[in-house]
N, C-alpha and C positions, 0 to 999 in steps of 0.2 A: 166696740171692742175690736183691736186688731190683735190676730194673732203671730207672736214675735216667732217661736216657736211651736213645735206640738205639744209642749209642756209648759209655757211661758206665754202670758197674754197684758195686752195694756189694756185698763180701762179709762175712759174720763168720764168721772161719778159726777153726773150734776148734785152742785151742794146748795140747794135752797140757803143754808146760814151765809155762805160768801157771795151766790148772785152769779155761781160762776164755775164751769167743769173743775174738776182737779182730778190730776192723773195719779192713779195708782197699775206697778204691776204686781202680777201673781206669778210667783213658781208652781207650777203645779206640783201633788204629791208624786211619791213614786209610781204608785197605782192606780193612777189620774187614768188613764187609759184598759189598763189591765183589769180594773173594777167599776165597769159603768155605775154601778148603782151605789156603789161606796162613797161615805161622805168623810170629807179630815179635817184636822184643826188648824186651828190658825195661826203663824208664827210673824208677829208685825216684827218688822227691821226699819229703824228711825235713823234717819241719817243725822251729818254732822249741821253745824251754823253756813258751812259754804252750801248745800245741798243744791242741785242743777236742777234744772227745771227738764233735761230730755232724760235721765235716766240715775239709777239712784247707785251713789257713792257703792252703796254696796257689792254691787254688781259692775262697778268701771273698775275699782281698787282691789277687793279680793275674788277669791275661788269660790266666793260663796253660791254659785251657778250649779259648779259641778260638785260643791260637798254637802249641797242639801239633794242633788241627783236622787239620791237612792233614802231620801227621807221622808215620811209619810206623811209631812205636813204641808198644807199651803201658807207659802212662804208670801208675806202683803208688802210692798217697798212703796210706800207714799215714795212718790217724785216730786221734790219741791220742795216749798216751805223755806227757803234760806230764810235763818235767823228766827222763826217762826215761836220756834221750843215748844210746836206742835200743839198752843194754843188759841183760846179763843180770844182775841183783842178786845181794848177797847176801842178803839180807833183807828179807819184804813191809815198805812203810808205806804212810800211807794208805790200808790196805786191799785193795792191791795187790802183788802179784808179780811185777814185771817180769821179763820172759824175754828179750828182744825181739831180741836177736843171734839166739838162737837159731830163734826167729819168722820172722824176718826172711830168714836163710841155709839153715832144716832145714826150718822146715814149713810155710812158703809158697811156695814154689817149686814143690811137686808140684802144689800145686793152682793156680795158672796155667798150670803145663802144661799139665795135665789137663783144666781145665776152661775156659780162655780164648785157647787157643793160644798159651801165650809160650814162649820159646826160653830156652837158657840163655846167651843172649849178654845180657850185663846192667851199666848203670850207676846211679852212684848219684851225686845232689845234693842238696846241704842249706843251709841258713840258719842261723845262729849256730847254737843246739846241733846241727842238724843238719847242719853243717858241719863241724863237730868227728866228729860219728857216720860221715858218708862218710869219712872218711879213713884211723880207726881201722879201723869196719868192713872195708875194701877190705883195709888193710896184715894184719889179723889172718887176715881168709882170703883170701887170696892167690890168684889166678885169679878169683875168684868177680865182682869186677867188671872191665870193660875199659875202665873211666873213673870216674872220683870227682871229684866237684867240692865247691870248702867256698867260701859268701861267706860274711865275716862269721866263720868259723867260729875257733872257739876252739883252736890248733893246738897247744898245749903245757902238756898241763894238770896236769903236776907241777912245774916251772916257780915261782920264790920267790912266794907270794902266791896263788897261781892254785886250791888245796884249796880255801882260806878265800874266794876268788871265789866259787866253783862253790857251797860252798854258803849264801852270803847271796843268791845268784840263787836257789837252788832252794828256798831258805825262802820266798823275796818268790811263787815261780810252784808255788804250790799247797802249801807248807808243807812239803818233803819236806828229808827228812835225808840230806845225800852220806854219813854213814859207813853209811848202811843200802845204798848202791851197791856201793860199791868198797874198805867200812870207813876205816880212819884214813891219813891219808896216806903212814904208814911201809908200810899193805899193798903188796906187788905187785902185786895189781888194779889200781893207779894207772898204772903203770910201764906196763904191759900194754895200759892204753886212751890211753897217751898217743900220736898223730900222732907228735909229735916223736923219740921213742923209739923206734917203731916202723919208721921212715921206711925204713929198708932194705926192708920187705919191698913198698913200691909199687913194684920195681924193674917194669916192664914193662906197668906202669898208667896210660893217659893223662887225665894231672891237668891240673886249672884250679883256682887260687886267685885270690880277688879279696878287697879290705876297702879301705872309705871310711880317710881321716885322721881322721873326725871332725870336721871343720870344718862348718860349714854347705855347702850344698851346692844345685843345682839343684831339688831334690825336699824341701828344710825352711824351713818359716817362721824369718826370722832377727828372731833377738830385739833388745833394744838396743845390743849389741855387736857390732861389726864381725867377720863370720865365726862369730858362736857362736850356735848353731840354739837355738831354742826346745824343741827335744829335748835337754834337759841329759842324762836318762840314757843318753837312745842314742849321745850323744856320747863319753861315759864306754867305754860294751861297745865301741862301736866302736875307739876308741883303742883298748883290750886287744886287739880282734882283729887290730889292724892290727900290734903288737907282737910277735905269738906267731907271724900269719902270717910276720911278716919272716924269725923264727929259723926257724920250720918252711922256710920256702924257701931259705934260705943253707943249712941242714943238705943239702935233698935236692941242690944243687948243689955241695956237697964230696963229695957221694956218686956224683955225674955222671949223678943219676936228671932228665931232662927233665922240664916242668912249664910251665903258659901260668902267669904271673903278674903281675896287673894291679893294681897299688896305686893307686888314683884318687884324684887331687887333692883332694876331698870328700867328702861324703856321713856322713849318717848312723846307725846300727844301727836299718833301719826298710825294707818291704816294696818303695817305690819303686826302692830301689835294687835289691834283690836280684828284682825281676822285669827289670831292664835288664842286669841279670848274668846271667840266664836268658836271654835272649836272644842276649845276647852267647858266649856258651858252648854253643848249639847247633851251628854247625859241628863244634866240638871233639868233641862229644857225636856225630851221626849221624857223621863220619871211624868215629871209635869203635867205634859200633855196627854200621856194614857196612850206613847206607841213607843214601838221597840228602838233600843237606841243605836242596835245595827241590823242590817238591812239581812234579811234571809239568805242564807246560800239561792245564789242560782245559777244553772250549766246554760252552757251554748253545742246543742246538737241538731244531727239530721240537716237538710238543705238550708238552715243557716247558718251552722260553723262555718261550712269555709268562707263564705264571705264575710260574716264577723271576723275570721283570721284573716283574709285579705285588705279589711281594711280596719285597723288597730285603729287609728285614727276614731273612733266611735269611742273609745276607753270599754271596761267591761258593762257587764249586761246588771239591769236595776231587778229586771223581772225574768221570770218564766215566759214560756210562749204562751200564747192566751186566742184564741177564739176570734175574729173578725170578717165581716161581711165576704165568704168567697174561699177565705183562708185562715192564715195565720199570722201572727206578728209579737215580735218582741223587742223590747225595750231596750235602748245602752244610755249611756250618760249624754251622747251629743247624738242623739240618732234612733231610729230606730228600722227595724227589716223585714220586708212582709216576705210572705211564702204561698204561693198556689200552684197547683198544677197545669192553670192555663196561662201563669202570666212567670211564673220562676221565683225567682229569690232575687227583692230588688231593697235599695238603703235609700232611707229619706232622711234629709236632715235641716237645720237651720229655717228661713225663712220662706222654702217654698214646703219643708213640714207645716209649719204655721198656716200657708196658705193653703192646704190640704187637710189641716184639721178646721179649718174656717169652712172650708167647703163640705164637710160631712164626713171625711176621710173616705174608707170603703164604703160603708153603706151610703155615703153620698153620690153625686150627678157625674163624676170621676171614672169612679170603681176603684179597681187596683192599679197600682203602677205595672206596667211592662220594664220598663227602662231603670235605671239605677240613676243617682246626678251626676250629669256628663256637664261636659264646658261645651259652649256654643262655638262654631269655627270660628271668628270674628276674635274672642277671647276674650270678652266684656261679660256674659253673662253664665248662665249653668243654668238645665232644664232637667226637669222627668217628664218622662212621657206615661200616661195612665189611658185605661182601656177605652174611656170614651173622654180624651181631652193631654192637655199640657198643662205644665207649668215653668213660666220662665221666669227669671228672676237677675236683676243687675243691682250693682249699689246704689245707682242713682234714681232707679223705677219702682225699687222692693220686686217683690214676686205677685206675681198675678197668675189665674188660670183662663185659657181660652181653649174655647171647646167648640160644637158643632160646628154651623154653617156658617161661623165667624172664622175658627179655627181654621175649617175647611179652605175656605177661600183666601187665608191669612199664609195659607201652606200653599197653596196655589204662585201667589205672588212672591214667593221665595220665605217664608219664613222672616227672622229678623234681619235678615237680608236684602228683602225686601223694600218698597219705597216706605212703609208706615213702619218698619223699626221695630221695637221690643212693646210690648203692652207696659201702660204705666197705671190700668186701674185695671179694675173686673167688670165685669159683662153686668148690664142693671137692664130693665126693661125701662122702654121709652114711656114717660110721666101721663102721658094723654091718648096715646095711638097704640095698635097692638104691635109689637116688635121691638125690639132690642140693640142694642148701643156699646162699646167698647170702645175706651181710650188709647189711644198708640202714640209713640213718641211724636208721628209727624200726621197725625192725622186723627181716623175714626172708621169702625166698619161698624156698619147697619143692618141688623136683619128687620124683617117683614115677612110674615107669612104670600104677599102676592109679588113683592121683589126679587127674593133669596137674601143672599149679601153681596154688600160691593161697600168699597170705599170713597172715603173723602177727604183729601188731604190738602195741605200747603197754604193758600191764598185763597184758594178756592171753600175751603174747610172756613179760613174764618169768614168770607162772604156768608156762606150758607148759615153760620151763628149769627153774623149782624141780621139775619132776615128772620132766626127763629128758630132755625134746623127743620126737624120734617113737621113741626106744627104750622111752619109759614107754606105759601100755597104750593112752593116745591113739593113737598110731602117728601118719601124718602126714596135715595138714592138706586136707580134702577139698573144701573151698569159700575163700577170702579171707574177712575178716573184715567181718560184717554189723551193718548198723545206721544210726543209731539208732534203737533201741525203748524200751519203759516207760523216764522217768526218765532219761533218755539213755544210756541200758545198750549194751552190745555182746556179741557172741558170735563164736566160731567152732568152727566143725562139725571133728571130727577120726574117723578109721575108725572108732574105737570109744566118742566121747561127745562131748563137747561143753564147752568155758569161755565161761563166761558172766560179762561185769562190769560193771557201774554203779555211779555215783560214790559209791550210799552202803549198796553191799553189799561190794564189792571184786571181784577176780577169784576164781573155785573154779571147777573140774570138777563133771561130773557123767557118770557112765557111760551107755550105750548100753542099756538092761533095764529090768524091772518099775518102778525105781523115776521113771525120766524118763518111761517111758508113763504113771505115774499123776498125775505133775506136768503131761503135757502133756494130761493130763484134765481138769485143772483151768484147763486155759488157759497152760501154761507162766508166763512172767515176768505176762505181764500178766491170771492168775487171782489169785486169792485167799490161795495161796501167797507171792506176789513170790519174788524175787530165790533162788538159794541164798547159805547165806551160811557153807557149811563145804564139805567135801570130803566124802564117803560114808565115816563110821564104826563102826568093832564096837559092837555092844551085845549084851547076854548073847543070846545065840539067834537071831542075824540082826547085821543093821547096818541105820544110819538117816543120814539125809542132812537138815539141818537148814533152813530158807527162813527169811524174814523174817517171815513170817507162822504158821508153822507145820513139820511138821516130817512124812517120809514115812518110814516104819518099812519093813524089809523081813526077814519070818519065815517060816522055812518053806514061800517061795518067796511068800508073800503078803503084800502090799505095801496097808500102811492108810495113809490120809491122816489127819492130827490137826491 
C-alpha cells in the first residue's frame, strides 16, 4: 500500500483469478481521520475503454479529488482494465487475464474491509464502458450494490450491430479481441452481460442513467456546422449511448423497476460532461448509501485560522478540529493543520502527508511537525521537519522520511546538499544482521548498533553490492566515505577491510590482516604499491592481492611485497 495522500492510498490487490496484482486507489472519506474508529461505504468509479494503467481517468479528467473531499464515502478507482468492461474473460489477450467481476465483487472487498475500514454498503458509477460495467455488474449480483449509475454507458450490448461495435472499439483502445471476452456473439456470455437483458435483476437498486444526443453541447468546440462538435467520434458513441440507453430505460419502466433518467439535450461522448453527471448524481448516490449529501458546517478558529487564511491554497476545511497524539488537527480539501503547544501550528500536504500518514502520523516514530512545507534551497524538492525526524520529497524520488542516526549524520554531511542527495526510499532494517539501511540518490547510509552511521556511495556503493553489502565479510560501514586522496581516489573503512577506488584503478576490496598491514607499510595508496587493482586471490599455497604497482603475496601466514 503506498500512501499518495493522507486521504488517498494505492493498493495492488493480489488477484488469485488473474495470477497477478491489480492496482486500485481509495479516496478516503471525509472522516477518514477525524473518526478512527468509524467505518464508510463504498462508492466504486469505473473508468472508460482507454482506461491507463498508472491512474484512473477519473482523477487525471475531473475534480473528482476535490468534490468527493468533504464526502463520507470511500471513493474505489480500479486502475486499468483498458477495454476490459470490467469482466471476467474467457480468454487472456494482450497478455492478460481479465478476472475483474470476480476482482471486483470476491476479492476486494475483504481487503477494504480489512484494511481501510469500508463497509458493505456499496455503489457503483461508470462512463461509457463503465457504464455498461455498473449496470451489468449490479443486475448479475444482485444486493451487491445499492446504486449503479451508467453516463454514456453502453446499455444493450447484444442489440442488432452492438458485437461488431464493441469490438471495432476495443481494437481501436489497445487492440483487444471481444470474442477472447464473451467469444462470438451466438455465446451466452453476451446475453448474460447484457444491462438490457438482465434488467429484471436491478429490481430494488437505485439507478441513474444519463447520455448527451450527440449534438454539440456546452462543453465542445463546434465545428463548421451548426450543432456538430468537433468531436466527430464522440458524437458517433454518444448517439449509440443515447440509443441503448433509451431501450435500456423503456425496458426497466415496463418492468415498473424505478430509475432517475436524464437524456440531455447535448453534449458529447467526452469527460466534461460525465463529471457534471457526477455531480449531478450525488444526491442519488449518498440517499443510497445512508450519509448526508452535504458535508456539515464547519469553522476554522483559534491557532489555526490564521494560517488556514495564510494559506487559501488548502480550499475550506472538511472537518472540525479533532484530537491527535500531542495536539490537535483539522482537515481541508488539499491539506490538513496540526496545532500543539510545543511544536505551533504547522500545514502538511500532498505526498509527504501521505508519507506521514504511512508512518503513523502523530502517534507514530515522527510525532508532530515543527516546520510547515518549505522548498529546499536547491529548489527541486519541499520538506517538513517533525519532532523526531524529516520528510523530503522531489518529483522524481516521491517523499520519504529520514530520522535518527541516519538522519543525523545525513544533516551532518550537508543535507540534500550533500554528496548522497535526496532519499529515494525509507529506512527498512538490514534482512540478516541487526541495523538498518536507507536509500539516497547517490548512495546509502547504514546504521548498526556497534558502528553508528556512515555512508556509502558512488563506485564504491556498487562494489560493496557486487560483494553482498554487510552480509559479505565487509559487514557494515564503519566511517562514511573518505577522500580525496592519491589521484582523486576514495575509500571506505568497513568492520573487516576496506574499498578503495580511483578513477584509473577502479573500486576492489581489501581485507583487514597481514596483507593491508604490509600495504600500509608501504604507505598504503600513496606508496610505491598504488592503488589495488584486484580483489585478494588463490594462489597455489596462499593467495595474493594485486596493486598497480606490484603485488603482495600471502604464505604461510607471511606476507612478501614484490
Amino acid at each position: 500500500m503506498q500512501w499518495i495522500t493522507d486521504r488517498r492510498v494505492a493498493l495492488w490487490v493480489d488477484s488469485p483469478a488473474m495470477g497477478a496484482p491489480f492496482q486500485v486507489q481509495v479516496m478516503l472519506a471525509r472522516d477518514w481521520n477525524a473518526k478512527p474508529d468509524a467505518r464508510f461505504p463504498a462508492l466504486y468509479m469505473l473508468d472508460g475503454l482507454r482506461a491507463r494503467d498508472d491512474e484512473s481517468g477519473w482523477t487525471i479528467e475531473t475534480d473528482a479529488a476535490n468534490f468527493y473531499a468533504d464526502k463520507n464515502v470511500n471513493v474505489i478507482l480500479p486502475v486499468g482494465g483498458q477495454s476490459s468492461f470490467y469482466s471476467d474473460w474467457l480468454e487472456p489477450d494482450n497478455g492478460k487475464l481479465y478476472q475483474l467481476e470476480t476482482f471486483l465483487t470476491k476479492e476486494l472487498p475483504p481487503v477494504l474491509q480489512n484494511s481501510l475500514r469500508t463497509t458493505d454498503t456499496r455503489g457503483v458509477i461508470g462512463l461509457s464502458m463503465g457504464g455498461t460495467s455498473a449496470m451489468f455488474l449490479a443486475a448479475r449480483n444482485p444486493g451487491f450494490f445499492k446504486f449503479a449509475g451508467s453516463f454514456s454507458g453502453y446499455l444493450s450490448t447484444t442489440s442488432l450491430g452492438m458485437p461488431q461495435a464493441l469490438q471495432y472499439a476495443m481494437q481501436d483502445a489497445g487492440g483487444y479481441n471481444v470474442s477472447k471476452m464473451w467469444g462470438p456473439p451466438s455465446n451466452p456470455l453476451w446475453a448474460a452481460h447484457d444491462p438490457y437483458i438482465q434488467a429484471e435483476n436491478l429490481k430494488g437498486t437505485s439507478l441513474y442513467i444519463s447520455s448527451g444526443s450527440g449534438m454539440a453541447g456546452p462543453y465542445d468546440q463546434v465545428s463548421g456546422i451548426p450543432g456538430v462538435s468537433t468531436n466527430y467520434a464522440g458524437m458517433g458513441l454518444e448517439i449509440l449511448s443515447r440509443l441503448t440507453s433509451q431501450s435500456f430505460a423503456t425496458k426497466l419502466n415496463k418492468l415498473g423497476i424505478p430509475a432517475q433518467v436524464n437524456y440531455r439535450p447535448s453534449g458529447t461522448h467526452s469527460w466534461p460532461y460525465w463529471q457534471f453527471e457526477m455531480h449531478q448524481a450525488w444526491p442519488q448516490v449518498a440517499n443510497a448509501l445512508g450519509v448526508e449529501t452535504a458535508a456539515p458546517a464547519c469553522g476554522v478558529g483559534g491557532a489555526i485560522a490564521p494560517v488556514a487564511n495564510a494559506n487559501p491554497w488548502l480550499g475550506g476545511c472538511v472537518t472540525g478540529e479533532y484530537p491527535v497524539a500531542g495536539g490537535v488537527a483539522q482537515d481541508f480539501r488539499n491539506g490538513r493543520i496540526f496545532n500543539s503547544g510545543a511544536t505551533g501550528t504547522q500545514v502538511l500536504t500532498g505526498m509527504i502527508g501521505g508519507e506521514y500518514q504511512a508512518m503513523g502520523g502523530p502517534a507514530g516514530p515522527l510525532g508532530l511537525p515543527v516546520t510547515s512545507e518549505l522548498g529546499t534551497p536547491d529548489g527541486r524538492g519541499r520538506f517538513n521537519h517533525f519532532q523526531a525526524g524529516s520528510i523530503y520529497w522531489t518529483p522524481q524520488s516521491g517523499a520519504h522520511a529520514v530520522r535518527g542516526a541516519i538522519r543525523d549524520e545525513w544533516a551532518r554531511q550537508g543535507w540534500e546538499t550533500g554528496p548522497l542527495g535526496y532519499p529515494v526510499g525509507d529506512e527498512i532494517n538490514t534482512p540478516t544482521k541487526d541495523g538498518a539501511v536507507q536509500g539516497f540518490e547517490i548512495g546509502a547510509m547504514y546504521w548498526s548498533p556497534t558502528t553508528g552511521a556512515n555512508s556509502v556511495q558512488g563506485l564504491i556503493m556498487q562494489k560493496y553490492g557486487q560483494m553482498g553489502y554487510e552480509n559479505s565479510w565487509l559487514g557494515f560501514p564503519k566511517a562514511s566515505e573518505q577522500g580525496p586522496i592519491r589521484d582523486g581516489g576514495r575509500f571506505s573503512v568497513f568492520q573487516n577491510g576496506n574499498i578503495y577506488w580511483s578513477p584509473l584503478s577502479g573500486a576492489w576490496s581489501i581485507k583487514n590482516g597481514p596483507i593491508f598491514d604490509a600495504w600500509g607499510s608501504q604507505g598504503y595508496e600513496g606508496g610505491r604499491l598504488g592503488y589495488p587493482v584486484g580483489d585478494e586471490r588463490p594462489i597455489p599455497g596462499g593467495t595474493q592481492q594485486d596493486f598497480q604497482f606490484g603485488n603482495i603475496t600471502l604464505i604461510g601466514g607471511n606476507a612478501q611485497i614484490h
